[in-house]
C-alpha positions, 0 to 999 in steps of 0.5 A: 407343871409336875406331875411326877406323883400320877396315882393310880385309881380306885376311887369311883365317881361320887368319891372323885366329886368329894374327895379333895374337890376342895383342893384345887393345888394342880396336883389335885385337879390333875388327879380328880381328872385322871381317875374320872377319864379311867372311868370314862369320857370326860367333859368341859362341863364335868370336870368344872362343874362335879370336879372343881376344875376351873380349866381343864384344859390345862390340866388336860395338856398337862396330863398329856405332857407326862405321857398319857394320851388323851383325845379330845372330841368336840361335842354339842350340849346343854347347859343347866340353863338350857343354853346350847354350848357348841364345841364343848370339849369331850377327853377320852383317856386312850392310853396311860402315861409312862409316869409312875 
């Protein structure tokens, strides 16, 4: 659960879903999902299926261990199936974590 070498983000969203998408060291999950939520809400969906993050959830939590503040909203979507999926996690990044 280290995530002491947080970096910053400059990348935009096609770079994150390229970008070391075939990493999946926690490391790297946590950092495609920490420059995808400085751009904006992120969810379930997202992260899984354009990020390779097989549960982002605990990349969330872990995110959220080294300070950063995130919200979670729970949504209703649509799967590429067309099967409606309620409670859908939707993170919203708030505030930045105190890790450099």
């Amino acid at each position: 659960m280290e995530n002491k070498n947080a970096r910053t983000a400059e990348a935009v969203t096609s770079a994150i879903t390229k970008a070391n998408s075939t990493d999946t060291s926690a490391d790297a999950q946590r950092y495609r999902l920490l420059t995808a939520l400085r751009q904006g809400p992120v969810t379930t969906f997202d992260a899984r299926d354009r990020m390779n993050i097989l549960m982002p959830a605990a990349r969330v939590k872990e995110l959220r261990l080294s300070g950063y503040k995130i919200d979670t909203i729970r949504i209703q979507l649509m799967d590429q199936n067309g099967h409606r999926h309620s409670g859908v996690a939707k993170y919203v990044l708030i505030r930045e974590g105190s890790v450099a």
